[in-house]
KOLBA-744627 format. One record per residue: x, y, z of N, C-alpha, C, O in turn. Coordinates in steps of 0.1 Angstrom, whole numbers, plus 5000, padded with zeros to 4 digits. Each point is the difference from the previous one (the first is absolute). Last residue first. Example, Ala and Ser with C-alpha at 12.3 -4.5 7.8 and 13.67 -1.06 7.14 Angstrom:
! residues 2
512849785071500950115000499250115008500550115001499849324998499150125000500950125000501050005007
//
This chain:
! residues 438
534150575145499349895008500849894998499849895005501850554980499850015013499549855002500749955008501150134946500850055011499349995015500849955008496449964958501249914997500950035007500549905004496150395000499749895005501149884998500349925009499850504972500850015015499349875002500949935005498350114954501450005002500149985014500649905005495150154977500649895006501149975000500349895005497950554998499449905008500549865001500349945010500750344953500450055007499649915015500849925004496849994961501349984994501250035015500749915006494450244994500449865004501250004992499850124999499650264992500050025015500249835007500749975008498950184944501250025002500149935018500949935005495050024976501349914994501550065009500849945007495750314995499349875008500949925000500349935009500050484962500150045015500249855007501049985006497750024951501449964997500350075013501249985003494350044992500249824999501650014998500649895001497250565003499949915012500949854998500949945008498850314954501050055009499949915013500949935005495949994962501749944997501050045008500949925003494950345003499449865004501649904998500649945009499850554977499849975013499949815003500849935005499350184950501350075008500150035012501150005005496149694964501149994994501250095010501249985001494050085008500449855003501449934995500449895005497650574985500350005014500349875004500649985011498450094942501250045006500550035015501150035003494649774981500949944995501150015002500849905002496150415007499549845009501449954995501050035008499750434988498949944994500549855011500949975008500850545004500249854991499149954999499250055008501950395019499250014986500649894991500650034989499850045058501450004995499950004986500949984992495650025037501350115004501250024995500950085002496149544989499250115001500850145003499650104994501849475011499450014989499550164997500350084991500549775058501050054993499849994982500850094996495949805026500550115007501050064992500150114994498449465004499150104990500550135003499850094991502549545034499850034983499550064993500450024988498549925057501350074999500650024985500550114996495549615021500050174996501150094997500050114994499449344997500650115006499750125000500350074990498749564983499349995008500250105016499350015010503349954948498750054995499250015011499350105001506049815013499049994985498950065003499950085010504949815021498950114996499449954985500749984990503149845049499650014989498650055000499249995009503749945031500650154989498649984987499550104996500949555046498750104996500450104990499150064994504249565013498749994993498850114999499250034991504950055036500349994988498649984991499650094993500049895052500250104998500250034982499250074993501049525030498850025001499750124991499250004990505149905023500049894987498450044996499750024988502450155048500450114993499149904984499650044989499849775050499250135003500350014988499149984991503549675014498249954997499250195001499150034992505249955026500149994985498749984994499550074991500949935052500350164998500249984987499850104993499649515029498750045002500350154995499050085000505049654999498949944992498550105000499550034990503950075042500450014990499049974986499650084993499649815050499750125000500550064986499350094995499249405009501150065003499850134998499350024990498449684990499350015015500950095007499550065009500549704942499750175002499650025012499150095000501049494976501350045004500350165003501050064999495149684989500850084989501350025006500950064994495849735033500449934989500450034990500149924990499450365049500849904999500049874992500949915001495750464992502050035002500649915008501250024998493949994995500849954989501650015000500949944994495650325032500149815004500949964993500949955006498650464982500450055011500149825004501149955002496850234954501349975003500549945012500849914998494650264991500149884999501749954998500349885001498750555011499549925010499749804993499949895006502150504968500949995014499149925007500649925007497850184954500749894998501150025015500949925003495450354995499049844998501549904998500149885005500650595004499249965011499849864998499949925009501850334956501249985007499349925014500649915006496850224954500349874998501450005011500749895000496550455005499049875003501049884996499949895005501650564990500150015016499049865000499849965012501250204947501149915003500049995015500949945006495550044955500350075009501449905011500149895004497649954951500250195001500550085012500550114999498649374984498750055013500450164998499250095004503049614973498749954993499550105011498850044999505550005000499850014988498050005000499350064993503349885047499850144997499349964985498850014999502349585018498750065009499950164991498950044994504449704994499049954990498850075004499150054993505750045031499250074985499049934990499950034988501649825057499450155001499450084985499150074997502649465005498550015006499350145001498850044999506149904984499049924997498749975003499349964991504350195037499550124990499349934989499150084997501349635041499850175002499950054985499050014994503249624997498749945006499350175007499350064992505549925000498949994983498450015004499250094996504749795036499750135003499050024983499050085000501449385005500350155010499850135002498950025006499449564968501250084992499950145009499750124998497149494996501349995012500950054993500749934993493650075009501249964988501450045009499950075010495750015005499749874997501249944993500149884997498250555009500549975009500449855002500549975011496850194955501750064998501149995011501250014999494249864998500349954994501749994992500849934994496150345035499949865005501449924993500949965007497350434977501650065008499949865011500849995009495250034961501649984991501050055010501249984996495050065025499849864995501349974992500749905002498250565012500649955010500149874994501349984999497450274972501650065000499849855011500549904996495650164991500449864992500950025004500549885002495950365016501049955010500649884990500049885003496450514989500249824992500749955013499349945007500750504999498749975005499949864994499249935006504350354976499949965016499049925007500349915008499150284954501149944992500349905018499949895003497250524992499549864990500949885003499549885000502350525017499049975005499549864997500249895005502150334964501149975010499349905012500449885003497450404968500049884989501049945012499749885003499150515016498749944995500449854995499449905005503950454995499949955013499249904998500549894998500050314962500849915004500149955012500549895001496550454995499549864988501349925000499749885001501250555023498849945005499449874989499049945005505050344980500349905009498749935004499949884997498650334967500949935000500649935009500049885000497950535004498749884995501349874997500049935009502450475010498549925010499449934996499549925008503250244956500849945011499449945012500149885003497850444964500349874998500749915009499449905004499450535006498849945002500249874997499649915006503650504995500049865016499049904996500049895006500150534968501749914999499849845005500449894997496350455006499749954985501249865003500049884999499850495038499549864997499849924989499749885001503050484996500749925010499049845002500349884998498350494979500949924989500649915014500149884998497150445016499349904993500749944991499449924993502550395036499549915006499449844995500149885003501450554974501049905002499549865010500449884998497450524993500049924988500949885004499849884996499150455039498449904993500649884984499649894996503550485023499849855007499749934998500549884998499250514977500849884995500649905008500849924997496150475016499449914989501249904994499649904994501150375039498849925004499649894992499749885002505750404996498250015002499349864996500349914993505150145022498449924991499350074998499149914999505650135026498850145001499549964984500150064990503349685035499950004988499250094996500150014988499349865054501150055000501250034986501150055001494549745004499750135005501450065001500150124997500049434991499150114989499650145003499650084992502449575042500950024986499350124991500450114997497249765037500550055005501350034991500650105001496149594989499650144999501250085005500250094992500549505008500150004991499450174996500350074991499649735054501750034994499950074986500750104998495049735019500350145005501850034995500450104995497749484993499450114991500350125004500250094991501749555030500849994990499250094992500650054990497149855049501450055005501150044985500850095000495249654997499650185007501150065002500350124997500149434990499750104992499750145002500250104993500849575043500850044990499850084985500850074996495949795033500750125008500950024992500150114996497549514986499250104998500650175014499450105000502249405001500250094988499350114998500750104997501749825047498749934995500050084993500350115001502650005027500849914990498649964996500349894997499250355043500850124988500449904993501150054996496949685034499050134993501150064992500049964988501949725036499449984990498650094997499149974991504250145038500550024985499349904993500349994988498350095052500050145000500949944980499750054989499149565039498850104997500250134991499250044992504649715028499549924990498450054996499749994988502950235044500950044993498949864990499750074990498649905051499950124994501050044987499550104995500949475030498350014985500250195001500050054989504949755012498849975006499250004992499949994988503949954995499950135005498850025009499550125000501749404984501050115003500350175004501050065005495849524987499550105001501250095005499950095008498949464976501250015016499350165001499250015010499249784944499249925016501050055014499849945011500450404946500549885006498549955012499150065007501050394973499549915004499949844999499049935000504350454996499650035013498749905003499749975011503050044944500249945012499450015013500049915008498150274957500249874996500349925012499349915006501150564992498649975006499949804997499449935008504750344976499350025013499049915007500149915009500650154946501049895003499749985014499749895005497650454974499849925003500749895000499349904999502250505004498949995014499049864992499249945008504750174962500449995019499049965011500249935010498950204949500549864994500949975015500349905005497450544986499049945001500549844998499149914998504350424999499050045016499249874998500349915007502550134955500449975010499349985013500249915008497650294955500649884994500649915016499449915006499250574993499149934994500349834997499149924999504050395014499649985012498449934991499649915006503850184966500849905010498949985007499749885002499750454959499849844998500949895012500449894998499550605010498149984992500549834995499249915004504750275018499149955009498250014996499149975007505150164963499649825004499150005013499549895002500350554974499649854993500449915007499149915002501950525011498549945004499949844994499549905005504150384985500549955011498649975009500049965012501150054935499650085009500249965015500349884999502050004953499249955008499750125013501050065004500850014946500649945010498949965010498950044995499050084957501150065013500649935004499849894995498649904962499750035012501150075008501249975001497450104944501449945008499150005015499350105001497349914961501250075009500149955006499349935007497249914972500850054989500850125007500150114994498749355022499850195003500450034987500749934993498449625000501150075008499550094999499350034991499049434995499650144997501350125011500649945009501349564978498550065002500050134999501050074997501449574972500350155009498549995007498949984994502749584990499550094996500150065014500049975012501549604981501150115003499150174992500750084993497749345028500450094989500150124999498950055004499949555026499350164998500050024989499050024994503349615012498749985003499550084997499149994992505350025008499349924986499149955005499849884997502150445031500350044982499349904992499450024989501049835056499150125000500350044986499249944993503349725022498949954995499150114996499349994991505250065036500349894985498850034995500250084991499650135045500750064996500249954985499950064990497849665046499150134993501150084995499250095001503149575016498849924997499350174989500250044988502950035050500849994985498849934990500050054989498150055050500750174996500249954985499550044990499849585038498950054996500350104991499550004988503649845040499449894985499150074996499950004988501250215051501250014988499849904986500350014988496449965052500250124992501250014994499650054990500549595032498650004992499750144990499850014988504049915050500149954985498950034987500150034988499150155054501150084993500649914987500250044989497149795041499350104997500550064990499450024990502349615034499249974993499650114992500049984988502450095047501049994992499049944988500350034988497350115047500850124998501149934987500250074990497149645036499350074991500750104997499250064993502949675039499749964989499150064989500349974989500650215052501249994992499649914988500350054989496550005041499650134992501449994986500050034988498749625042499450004987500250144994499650044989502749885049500449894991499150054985500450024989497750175047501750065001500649934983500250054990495549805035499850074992502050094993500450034988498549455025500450165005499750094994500450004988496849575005500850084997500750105007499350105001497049534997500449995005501450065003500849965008495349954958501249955004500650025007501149964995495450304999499449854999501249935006500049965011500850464987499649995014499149854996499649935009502750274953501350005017499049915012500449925007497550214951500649914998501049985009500649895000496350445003499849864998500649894997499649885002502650525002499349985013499549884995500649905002500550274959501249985006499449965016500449885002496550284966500449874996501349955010500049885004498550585001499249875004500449854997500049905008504050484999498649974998499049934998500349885002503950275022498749945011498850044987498950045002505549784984499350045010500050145004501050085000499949674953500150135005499149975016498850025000500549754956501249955009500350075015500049935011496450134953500649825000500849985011500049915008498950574983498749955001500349775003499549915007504150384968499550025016499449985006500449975011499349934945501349955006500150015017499949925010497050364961499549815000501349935008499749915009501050494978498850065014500249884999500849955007501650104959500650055015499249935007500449915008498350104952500249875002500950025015500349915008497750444974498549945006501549855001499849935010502150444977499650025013498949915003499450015010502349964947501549975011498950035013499849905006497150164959500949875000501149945009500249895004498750614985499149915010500149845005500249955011503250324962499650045012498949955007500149975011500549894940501349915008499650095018499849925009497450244958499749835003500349965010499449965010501750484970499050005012499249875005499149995008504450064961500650015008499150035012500349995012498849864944500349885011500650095010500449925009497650424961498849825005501149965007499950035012502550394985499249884991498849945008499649995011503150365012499550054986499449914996498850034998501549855053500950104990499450044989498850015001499749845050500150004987501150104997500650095005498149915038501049924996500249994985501249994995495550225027501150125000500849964999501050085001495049654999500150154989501350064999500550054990498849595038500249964987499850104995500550014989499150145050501449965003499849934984500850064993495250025025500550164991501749935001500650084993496549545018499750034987500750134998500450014988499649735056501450074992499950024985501049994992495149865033500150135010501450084993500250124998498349424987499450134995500550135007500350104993501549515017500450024987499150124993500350084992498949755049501750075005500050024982500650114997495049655013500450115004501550074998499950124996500549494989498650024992500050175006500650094994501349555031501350084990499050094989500650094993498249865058499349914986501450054989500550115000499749995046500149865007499449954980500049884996504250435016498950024997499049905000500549904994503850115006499850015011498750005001499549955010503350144953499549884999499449955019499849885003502450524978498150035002499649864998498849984998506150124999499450045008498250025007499450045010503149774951500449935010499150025011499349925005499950344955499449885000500149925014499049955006503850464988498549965000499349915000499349995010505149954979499850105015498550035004499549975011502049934941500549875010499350045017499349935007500250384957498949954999500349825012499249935007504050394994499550105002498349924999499150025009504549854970500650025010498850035010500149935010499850174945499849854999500349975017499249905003501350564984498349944994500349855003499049955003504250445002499749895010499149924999499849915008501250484964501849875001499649905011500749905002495550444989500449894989501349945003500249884998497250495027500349865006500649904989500349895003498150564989501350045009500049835005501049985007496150074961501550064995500849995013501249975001494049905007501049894991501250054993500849914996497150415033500349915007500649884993501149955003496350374971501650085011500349885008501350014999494649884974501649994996500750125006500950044992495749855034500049954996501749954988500949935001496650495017500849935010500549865000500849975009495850344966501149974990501349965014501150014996494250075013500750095004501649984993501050065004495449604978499550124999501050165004500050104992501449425018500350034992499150124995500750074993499049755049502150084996499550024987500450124996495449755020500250125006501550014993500250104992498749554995499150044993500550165009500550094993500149555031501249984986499650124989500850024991496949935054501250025001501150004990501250045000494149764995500150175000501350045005500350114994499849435001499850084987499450155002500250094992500949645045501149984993500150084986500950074995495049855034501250075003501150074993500250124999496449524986499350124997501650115008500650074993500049505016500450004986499550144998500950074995498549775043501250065003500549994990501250004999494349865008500350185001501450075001500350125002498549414987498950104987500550135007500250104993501149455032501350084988499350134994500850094996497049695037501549995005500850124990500750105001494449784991499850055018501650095001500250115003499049624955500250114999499350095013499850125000501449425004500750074991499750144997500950075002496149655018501150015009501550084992500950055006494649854973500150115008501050015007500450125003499149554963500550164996499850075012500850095001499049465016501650054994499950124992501050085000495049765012500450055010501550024994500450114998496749774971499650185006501149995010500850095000499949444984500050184989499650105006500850104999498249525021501449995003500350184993500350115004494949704991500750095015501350014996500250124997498549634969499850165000500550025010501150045001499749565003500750054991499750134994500850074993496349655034501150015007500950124993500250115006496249764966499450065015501150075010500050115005500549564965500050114988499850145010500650115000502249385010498450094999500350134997501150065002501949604980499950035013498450085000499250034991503749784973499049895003500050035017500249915008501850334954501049945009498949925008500649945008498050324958500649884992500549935014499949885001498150555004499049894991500449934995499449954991504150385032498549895009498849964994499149955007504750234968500549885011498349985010499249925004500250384959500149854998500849905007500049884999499050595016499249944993500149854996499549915006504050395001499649925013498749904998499949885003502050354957501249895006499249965013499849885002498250504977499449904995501149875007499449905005501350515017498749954999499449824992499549905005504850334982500049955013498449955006499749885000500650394959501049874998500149925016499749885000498050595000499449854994500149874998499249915002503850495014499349945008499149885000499949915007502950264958500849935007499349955014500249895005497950264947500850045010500049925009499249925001500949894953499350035007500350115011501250005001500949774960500150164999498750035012499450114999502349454980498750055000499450154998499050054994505749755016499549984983498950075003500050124996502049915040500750064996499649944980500550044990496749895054500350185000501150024986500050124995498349415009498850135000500750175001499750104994502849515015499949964987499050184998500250124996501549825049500550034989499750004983500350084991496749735043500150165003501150044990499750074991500249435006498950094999500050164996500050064989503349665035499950014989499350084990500450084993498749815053500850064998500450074985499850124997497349555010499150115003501750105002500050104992501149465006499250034987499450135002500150064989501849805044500950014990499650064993500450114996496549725030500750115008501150084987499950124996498549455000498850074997500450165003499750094992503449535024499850014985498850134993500350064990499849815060501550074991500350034987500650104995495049645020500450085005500950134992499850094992500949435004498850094992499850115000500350074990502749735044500549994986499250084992500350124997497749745046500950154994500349994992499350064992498349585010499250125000500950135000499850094993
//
């Protein structure tokens, strides 16, 4: 039945691509119709598998819809007050550097979906002149954030995966720190090579003047909108832990200032507060406002239908039945990242498939030879590895698709390929030291 299943899943995969990139359908449709036929083919209830759909679009665009809408009136504000390219001139010798560091940094972030939107004016002010160069800057910072997001304590995937298994957190941080940094350097050199012959090397559009030098308002119109609101909610993430490390007052007070709909209030008043200091009149707020949301509207219908199909996809339980099945095979530290990355692929979410394959791991380690503190810190990074990968069924793909103005096809050849040569590099890396440590 899974097998079937999996297969059907594929196929609906497949699907969505065939539809958006011969068909010429749009891309929300294309997905729509993909979930559509996994649950009238996958031989689950029809009943079950709508609910699954509303609730995964709402929980998605609850999480991500206003820190996407954010992201785009704050990207839409630099570039209206032309603060935008003053800031990509005076940051260009650091653009690649710069998209590394971000990503890392907001991989703390508990959805990589959220942190990817909120650093949508950072891909504005990373771009360069061509198509691939505003590919290759998003591209580097979304496969950043993914890296971090895998490895990187205290964020989610990283806790779950420390506190199933039984992890120093110390240990796992060192170990995710050297993971991280490989992952992103594969990645960098990965999107450097590929972005030209994905994108392709058309000029985009340019001021028709030279930008000033940068004003000494500008980086804090694109820091404290971006930065502030990716803090209070890394913040708030942690503060509500089950230990409750800052207590319940310090866990109440920042999970209000971090709930999506505060964050955007917070990232619209910044965004005004650029425009007034840019002396706007009324009326070309009003305009820009409305391009900001025009901007945000696809991305919200998109992640929210990929959540949805994600949902769908979860709600079969075929990942858990096939990670039966993988666990079942005796090829050591393999066995983790093998289960992690069948679960992310078919389920989309890498905080469900790090949860489902660390707990069906955890008994298993001493018949992997993985019981050893050593063993159980490699099984993390090995877990870790498998969630990198990203497709269709991922909001995070559409996101960045979309920001990074690629088609289905070409976001799967330069992001989705990127992840799969991240995953590789990192188990590669994983099993060296294992040949050296166990």
């Amino acid at each position: 039945m899974e097998i079937y299943q999996a297969a059907v899943a594929t196929a609906s995969f497949a699907l969505v691509v065939i539809l958006s990139r011969r068909a010429r359908l749009p891309a929300f449709l294309a997905l729509l119709i993909g979930a559509f036929l996994f649950a009238l083919v996958s031989r689950r209830g029809l009943g079950a598998s709508g609910d699954a759909m509303s609730l995964g679009f709402a929980q998605i665009v609850e999480t991500a819809g206003f820190a996407i809408m954010a992201g785009a009136v704050v990207t839409t504000a630099l570039e209206v007050t032309g603060a935008a390219d003053r800031l990509a001139a005076t940051i260009a010798p650091a653009r690649r550097i710069l998209a590394v560091l971000l990503g890392s940094m907001a991989s703390i972030v508990p959805s990589a979906t959220v942190g990817l939107a909120l650093l949508r004016p950072w891909c504005r002010v990373l771009q360069g002149s061509s198509a691939a160069s505003r590919a290759a800057a998003t591209t580097t910072l979304a496969l950043a954030l993914s890296a971090g997001q895998a490895f990187i304590y205290p964020s989610a995937v990283a806790v779950a995966t420390g506190t199933i298994l039984d992890i120093s957190p110390l240990r796992l941080l060192l170990l995710g720190i050297v993971l991280a940094l490989a992952a992103c350097l594969v990645g960098a050199w990965f999107v450097t090579r590929m972005a030209p012959r994905v994108a392709g090397t058309e000029p985009l559009p340019t001021p028709s003047e030279r930008p000033a030098p940068s004003l000494p308002t500008d980086f804090p119109a694109i820091v404290l909108p971006t930065l502030l609101p990716i803090a209070l909610v890394s913040l708030a993430g942690y503060a509500q832990t089950g230990t409750e490390p800052l207590g319940r007052v310090g866990r109440d007070v920042l999970g209000f200032w971090a709930k999506p709909s505060v964050v955007l209030i917070l990232c619209f008043g910044l965004a005004l507060l650029t425009a007034w200091r840019a002396r706007m009149p009324g009326a070309e707020v009003r305009n820009w406002l409305d391009r900001a949301l025009a901007l945000s509207l696809w991305p919200v219908l998109l992640t929210g239908i990929a959540g949805g199909f994600a949902s769908v996809l979860q709600n079969a339980g075929m990942a858990e039945m096939l990670g039966e099945r993988v666990f079942a095979l005796k090829v050591g530290l393999f066995v983790p990242f093998l289960a992690a990355a069948l679960m992310k692929t078919l389920h989309g979410s890498s905080l469900v498939a790090t949860l489902t394959a660390a707990g069906m791991l955890e008994p298993l380690l001493p018949a992997l030879g993985l019981d050893a503190a050593t063993g159980r810190l490699l099984a993390a990074g090995a877990i870790g590895a498998g969630t990198l990968i990203s497709q269709v069924n991922d909001p995070l793909f559409w996101l960045v698709g979309d920001i990074a103005g690629l088609g289905v096809t070409q976001t799967l050849r330069l992001f989705s390929l990127g992840t799969v040569v991240q995953a590789a590099a990192s188990m590669l890396l994983l099993w060296l030291a294992g040949l050296a440590m166990l």
